[in-house]
N, C-alpha and C positions, 0 to 999 in steps of 0.2 A: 572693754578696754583692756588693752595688755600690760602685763604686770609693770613692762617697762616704761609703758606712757604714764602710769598711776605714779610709779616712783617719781618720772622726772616732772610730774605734778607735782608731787611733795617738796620736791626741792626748787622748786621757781621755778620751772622751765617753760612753762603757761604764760601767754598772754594777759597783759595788764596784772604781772604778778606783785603782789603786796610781798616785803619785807616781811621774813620770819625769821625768827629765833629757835634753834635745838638745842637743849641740852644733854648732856652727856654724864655719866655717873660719873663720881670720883677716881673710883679704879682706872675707867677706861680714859681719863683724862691723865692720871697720873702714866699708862702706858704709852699713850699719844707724845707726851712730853720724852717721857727717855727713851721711845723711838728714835722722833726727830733731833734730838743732843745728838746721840750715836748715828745717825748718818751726817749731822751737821747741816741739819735744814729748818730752814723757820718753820714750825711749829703749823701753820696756817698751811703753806705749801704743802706740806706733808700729808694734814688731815683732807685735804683739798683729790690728792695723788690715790689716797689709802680710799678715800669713796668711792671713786671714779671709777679704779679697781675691784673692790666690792659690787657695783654695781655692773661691772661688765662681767664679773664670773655670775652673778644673779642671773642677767640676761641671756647668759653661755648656756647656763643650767636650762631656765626656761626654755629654750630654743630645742636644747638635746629632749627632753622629755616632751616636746609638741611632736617633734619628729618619732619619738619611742609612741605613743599615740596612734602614730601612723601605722606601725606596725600591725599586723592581724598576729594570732594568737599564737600561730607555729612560727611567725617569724621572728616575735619575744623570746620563742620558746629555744631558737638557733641560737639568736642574741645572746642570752644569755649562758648557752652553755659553752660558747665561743669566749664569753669575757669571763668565765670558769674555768679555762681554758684546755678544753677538750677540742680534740680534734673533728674533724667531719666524720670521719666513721667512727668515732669516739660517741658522738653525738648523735649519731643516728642510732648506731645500738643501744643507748639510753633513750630515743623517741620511739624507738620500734617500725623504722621505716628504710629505706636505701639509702648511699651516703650521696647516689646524684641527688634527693630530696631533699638533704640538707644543704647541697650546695646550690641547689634552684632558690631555697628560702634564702641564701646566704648572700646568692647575689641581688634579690630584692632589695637588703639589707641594703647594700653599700648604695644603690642607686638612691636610695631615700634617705640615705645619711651625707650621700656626697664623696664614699671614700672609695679608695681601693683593695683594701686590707685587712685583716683580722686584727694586725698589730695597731692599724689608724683605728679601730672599732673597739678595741681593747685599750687606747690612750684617750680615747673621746671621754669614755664611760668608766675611767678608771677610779672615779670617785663614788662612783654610786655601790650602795651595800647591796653585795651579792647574798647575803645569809641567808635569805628565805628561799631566795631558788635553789641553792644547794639543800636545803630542805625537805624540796620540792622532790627533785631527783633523787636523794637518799629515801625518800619513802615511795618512792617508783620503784626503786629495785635497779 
């Protein structure tokens, strides 16, 4: 089951679902409220909007990372030095290959992502932490 069918489990989205109760810590209560003052929305409305949105970047995320999955090993390895943002021959002289091998791996990429671009592949995955591949490559040489 995918992570977003389990969620909209949890939340009644299931068949002959029973009424449930969540609660929520005091903190994030106290911020839910002077969110909703300061935009001037009821309270309910608000917590209702802020889930809904949580749960579609949840689902965004999952969705990017089944597709990074897909990838084979050199084409992480473009991926990310693309969203490090090295150039194609940047990137090959850090893989030790030609720069048409980077861009063979590169257009693999976009067909399995959906995109056209290094910048749409670089905005996709702008959240994900790069610090271990730059790691990676700084002890590559």
């Amino acid at each position: 089951m995918s992570i977003w069918k389990r969620l909209l489990s949890l939340i009644d989205r299931r068949p002959n679902a029973r009424p449930r109760t969540f609660q929520i810590s005091d903190s994030v209560h106290t911020t839910l409220v002077t969110l909703a003052q300061q935009r001037g929305r009821p309270e309910d409305d608000f917590a209702t909007e802020l889930l809904a949105a949580g749960l579609k970047q949840l689902y965004s995320t999952d969705e990017l990372y089944l597709k990074w999955e897909t990838l084979t090993a050199r084409e992480r390895e473009v991926a990310a030095l693309i969203c490090l943002g090295y150039t194609n021959r940047q990137a090959a002289a850090k893989m030790n290959v030609v720069p048409q091998t980077v861009k063979f791996h590169t257009h693999h990429i976009y067909e399995k992502y959906g995109i056209k671009s290094r910048s749409q592949l670089q905005q996709l995955l702008s959240d994900w932490d790069w610090s271990e591949w730059k790691d990676y490559w700084r002890d590559k040489g």
